[in-house]
C-alpha positions as CSV (number, residue, x, y, z in Angstrom):
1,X,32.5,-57.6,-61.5
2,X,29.9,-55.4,-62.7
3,X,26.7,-54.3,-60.3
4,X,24.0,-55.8,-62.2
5,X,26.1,-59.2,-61.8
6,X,26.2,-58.1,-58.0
7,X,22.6,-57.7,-58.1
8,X,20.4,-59.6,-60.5
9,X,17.8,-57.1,-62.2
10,X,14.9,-59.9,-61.6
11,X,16.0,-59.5,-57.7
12,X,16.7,-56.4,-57.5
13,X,13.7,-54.4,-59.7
14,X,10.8,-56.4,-57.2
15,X,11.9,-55.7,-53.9
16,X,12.6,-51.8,-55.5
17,X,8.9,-51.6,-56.7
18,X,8.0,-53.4,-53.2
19,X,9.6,-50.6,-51.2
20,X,8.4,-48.1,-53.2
21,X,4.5,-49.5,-53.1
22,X,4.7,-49.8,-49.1
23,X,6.1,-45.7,-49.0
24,X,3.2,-44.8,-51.5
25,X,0.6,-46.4,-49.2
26,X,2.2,-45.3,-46.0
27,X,1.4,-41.4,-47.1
28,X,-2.1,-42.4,-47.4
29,X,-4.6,-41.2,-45.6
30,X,-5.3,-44.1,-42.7
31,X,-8.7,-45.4,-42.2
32,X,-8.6,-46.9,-39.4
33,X,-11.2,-47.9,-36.1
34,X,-10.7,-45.7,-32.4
35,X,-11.9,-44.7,-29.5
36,X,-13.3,-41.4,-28.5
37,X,-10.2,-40.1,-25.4
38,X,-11.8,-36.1,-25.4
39,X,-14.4,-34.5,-26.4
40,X,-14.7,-30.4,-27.3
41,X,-17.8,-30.0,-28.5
42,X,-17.8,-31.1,-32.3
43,X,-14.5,-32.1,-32.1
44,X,-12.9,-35.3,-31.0
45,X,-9.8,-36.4,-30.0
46,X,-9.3,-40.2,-30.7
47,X,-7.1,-42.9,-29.9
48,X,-6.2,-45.9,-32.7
49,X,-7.5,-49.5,-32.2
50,X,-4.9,-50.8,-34.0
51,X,-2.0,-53.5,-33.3
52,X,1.2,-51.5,-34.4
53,X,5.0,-52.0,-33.8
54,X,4.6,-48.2,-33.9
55,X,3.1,-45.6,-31.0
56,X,0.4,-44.1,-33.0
57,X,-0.2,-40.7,-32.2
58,X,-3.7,-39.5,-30.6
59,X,-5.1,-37.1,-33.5
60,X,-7.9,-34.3,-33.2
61,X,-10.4,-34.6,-35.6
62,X,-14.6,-33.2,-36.4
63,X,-17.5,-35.6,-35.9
64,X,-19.3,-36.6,-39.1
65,X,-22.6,-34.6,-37.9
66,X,-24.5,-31.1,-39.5
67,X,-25.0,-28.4,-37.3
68,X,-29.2,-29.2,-37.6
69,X,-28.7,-33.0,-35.9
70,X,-25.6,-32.8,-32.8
71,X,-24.7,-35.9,-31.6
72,X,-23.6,-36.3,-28.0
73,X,-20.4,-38.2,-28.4
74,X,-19.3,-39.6,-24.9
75,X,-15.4,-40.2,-24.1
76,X,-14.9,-44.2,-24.6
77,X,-17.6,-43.9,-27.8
78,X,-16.0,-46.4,-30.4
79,X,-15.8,-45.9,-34.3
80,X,-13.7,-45.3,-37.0
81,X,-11.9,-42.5,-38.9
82,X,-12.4,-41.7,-42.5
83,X,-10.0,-39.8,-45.0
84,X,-10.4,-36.5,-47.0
85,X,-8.6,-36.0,-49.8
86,X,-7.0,-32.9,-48.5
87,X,-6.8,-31.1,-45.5
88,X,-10.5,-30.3,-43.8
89,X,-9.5,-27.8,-41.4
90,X,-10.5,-24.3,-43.3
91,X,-14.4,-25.8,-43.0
92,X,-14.0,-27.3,-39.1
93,X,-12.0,-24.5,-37.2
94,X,-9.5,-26.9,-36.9
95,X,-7.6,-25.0,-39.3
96,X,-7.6,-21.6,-41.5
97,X,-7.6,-20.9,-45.5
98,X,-8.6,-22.6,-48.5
99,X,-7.1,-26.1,-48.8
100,X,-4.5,-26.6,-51.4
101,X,-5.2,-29.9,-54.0
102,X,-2.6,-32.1,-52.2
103,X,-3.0,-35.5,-50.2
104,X,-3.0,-34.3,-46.2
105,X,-0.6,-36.6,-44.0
106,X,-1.4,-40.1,-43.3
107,X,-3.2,-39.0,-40.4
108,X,-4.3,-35.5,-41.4
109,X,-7.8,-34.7,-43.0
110,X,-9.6,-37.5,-40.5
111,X,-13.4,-37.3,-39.9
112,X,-14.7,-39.3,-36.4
113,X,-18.0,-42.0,-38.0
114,X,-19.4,-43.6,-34.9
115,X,-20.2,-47.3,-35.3
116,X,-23.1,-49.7,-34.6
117,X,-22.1,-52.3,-32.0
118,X,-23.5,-55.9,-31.8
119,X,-24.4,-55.4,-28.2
120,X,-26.5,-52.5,-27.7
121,X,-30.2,-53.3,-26.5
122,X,-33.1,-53.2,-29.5
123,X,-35.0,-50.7,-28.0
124,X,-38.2,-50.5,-31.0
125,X,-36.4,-51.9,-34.3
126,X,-39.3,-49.8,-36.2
127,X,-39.2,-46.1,-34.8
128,X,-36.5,-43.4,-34.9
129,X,-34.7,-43.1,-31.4
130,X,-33.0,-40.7,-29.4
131,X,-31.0,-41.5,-26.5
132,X,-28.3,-39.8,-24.3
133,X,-27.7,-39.5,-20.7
134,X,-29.2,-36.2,-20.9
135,X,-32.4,-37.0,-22.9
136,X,-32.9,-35.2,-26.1
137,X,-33.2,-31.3,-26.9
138,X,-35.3,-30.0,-30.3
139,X,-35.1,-26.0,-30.8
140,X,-35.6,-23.2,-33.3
141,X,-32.5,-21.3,-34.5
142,X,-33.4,-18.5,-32.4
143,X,-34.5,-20.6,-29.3
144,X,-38.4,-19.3,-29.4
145,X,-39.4,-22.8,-29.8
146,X,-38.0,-26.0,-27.9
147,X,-38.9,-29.6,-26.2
148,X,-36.7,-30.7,-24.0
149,X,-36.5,-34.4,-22.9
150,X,-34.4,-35.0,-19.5
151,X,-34.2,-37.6,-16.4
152,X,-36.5,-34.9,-14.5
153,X,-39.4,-33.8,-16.7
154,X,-40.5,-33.8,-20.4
155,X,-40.9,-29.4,-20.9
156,X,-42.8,-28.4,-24.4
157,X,-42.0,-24.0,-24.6
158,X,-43.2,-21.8,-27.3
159,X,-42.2,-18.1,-26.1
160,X,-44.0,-17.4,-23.0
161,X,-45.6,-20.6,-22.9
162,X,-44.7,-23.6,-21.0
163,X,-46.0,-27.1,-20.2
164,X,-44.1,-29.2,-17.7
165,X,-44.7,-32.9,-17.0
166,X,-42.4,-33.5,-13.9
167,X,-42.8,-35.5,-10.8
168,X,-46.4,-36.9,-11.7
169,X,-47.1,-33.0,-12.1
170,X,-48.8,-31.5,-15.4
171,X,-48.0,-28.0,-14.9
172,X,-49.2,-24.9,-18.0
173,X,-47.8,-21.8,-18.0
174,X,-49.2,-19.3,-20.5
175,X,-49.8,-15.7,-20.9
176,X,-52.9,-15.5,-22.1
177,X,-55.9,-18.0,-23.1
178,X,-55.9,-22.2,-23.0
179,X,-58.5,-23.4,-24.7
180,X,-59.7,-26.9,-25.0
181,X,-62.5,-28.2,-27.6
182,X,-63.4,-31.7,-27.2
183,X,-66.6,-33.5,-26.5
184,X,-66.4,-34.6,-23.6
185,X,-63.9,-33.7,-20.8
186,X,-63.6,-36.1,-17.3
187,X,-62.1,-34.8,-14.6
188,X,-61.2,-38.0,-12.2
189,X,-60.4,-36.1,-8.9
190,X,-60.8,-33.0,-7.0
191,X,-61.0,-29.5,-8.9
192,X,-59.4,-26.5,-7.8
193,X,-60.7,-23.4,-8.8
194,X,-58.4,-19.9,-7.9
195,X,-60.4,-17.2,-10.2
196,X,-63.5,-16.4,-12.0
197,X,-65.5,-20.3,-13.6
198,X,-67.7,-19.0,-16.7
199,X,-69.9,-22.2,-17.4
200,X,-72.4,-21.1,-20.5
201,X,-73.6,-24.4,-20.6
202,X,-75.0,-27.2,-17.8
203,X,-72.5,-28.0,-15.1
204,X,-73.2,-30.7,-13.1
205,X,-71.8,-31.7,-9.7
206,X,-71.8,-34.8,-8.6
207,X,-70.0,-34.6,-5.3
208,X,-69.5,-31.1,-2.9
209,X,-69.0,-28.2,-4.8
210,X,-67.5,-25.2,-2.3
211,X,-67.8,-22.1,-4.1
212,X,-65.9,-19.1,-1.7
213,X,-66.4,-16.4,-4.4
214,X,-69.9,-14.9,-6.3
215,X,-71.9,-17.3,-7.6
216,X,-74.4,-16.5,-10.9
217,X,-77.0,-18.3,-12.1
218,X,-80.3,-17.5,-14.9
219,X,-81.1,-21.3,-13.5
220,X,-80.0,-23.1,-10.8
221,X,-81.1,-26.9,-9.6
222,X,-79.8,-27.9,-6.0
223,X,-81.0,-31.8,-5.3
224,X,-79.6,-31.6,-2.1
225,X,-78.3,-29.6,1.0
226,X,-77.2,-26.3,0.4
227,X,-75.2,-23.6,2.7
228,X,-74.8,-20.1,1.7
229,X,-73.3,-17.2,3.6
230,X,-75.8,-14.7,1.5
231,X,-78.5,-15.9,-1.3
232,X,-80.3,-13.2,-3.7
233,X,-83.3,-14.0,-5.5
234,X,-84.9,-11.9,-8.0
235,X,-82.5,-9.3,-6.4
236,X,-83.6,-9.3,-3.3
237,X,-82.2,-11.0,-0.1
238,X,-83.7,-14.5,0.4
239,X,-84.8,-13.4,4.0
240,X,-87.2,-11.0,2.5
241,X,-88.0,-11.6,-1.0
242,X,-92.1,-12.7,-1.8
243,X,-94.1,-14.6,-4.2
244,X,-97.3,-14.1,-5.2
245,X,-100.0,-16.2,-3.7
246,X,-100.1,-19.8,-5.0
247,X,-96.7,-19.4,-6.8
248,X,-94.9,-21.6,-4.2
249,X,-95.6,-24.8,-2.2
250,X,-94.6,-26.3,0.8
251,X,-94.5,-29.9,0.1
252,X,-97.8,-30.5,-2.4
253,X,-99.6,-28.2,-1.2
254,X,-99.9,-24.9,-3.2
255,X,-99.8,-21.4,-0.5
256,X,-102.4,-19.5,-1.4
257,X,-101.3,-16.1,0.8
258,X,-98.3,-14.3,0.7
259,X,-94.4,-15.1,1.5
260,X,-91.6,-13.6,2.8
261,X,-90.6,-11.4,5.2
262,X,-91.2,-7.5,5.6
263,X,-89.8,-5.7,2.2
């Protein structure tokens, strides 16, 4: 008896074409979902979330991310792999050389794409945000310009120039001039003062004013007490300095002789 009485053709050509549909799609590239097991910078190494009959091997593959936006995959991040059409590891480091026009390995040519999950919090639905257990860095290429967002302060540098907001502290760091040009500036508190206070216009003081350095003044109004170690008027010690008669009063009453001490 012949073989193809043995074997119908109509039996035997389907499960043929069968077999040799499941090899082609078994040297596919797999797409499938994982979990992030290691992380080395841009790379990750990723276990398969799969239900195989199979122990699928743990495979080492780049995160879908430029060089301009880094995102800090954690180990037990979720997502899925997706394929190349040839090997990717002459443009990851993964790898050396041009790659050849051939399909990779079913598992070769892999790219890590983190995935939205249903049960992470809405934090503001309409706003970009940025969120890792370290906070968020933003620099220049050569570092001269950065903010840095962490758990302990929120730092803003520009070369030699720093402002720190950390531990209900505001703290500003610069090398030469800050300036400020609003209308109106409130000061809600007690002012410290360690250096030289040029005030070209009216300063007014509404509560104690101790002033341990040189004090200057075309015009000066004091409303109330006043201590001084040493006062100059006109240039001349207070203790001896004159006015003419009838230039001063004591009380309402204008003094018509002379004041002040022996000059």
């Amino acid at each position: 008896m012949s073989a193809s009485t043995k074997k119908p053709l109509q039996r035997s050509l389907p499960v043929l074409l069968s077999g040799a549909i499941n090899d082609g799609q078994q040297l596919q590239c797999q797409e499938w979902p994982c979990t992030v097991v290691d992380v080395d910078g841009a790379i990750v190494t990723v276990a398969f979330e799969v239900s195989s009959e199979f122990t699928l091997p743990q495979v080492t593959c780049p995160i879908a991310e430029s060089r301009y936006v880094r995102i800090p995959v954690q180990e037990g991040d979720q997502g899925m792999v997706m394929a190349a059409s040839t090997r990717l590891g002459g443009v990851t480091g993964l790898g050396s050389g041009l790659a050849p026009l051939a399909n990779p390995s079913n598992l070769g040519g892999l790219v890590f794409v983190p995935l939205g999950n249903k049960a992470w919090p809405t934090i503001d639905a309409n706003a970009v945000v940025l969120q890792a257990p370290n906070g968020a860095k933003i620099l220049t290429d050569d570092g001269a310009s950065e903010i840095i967002v962490d758990t302990g302060q929120v730092q803003v540098t520009q070369g030699s120039t720093t402002v720190t907001v950390s531990g209900g502290d505001v703290t500003i760091s610069a090398p030469n001039n800050v300036t400020i040009t609003v209308p109106l500036t409130t000061i809600n508190g007690d002012l410290s003062v360690n250096g030289d206070t040029d005030v070209s216009g009216t300063l007014s003081v509404g509560g104690s004013a101790y002033i341990t350095g040189t004090m200057q003044a075309a015009s000066a109004e004091i409303a109330g007490n006043c201590s001084v170690g040493t006062l100059t008027v006109g240039g001349n010690d207070f203790s001896s300095h004159e006015h003419t008669p009838g230039s001063y009063h004591v009380g309402s009453n204008a003094v018509t002789g002379a004041s002040g001490g022996v000059v």
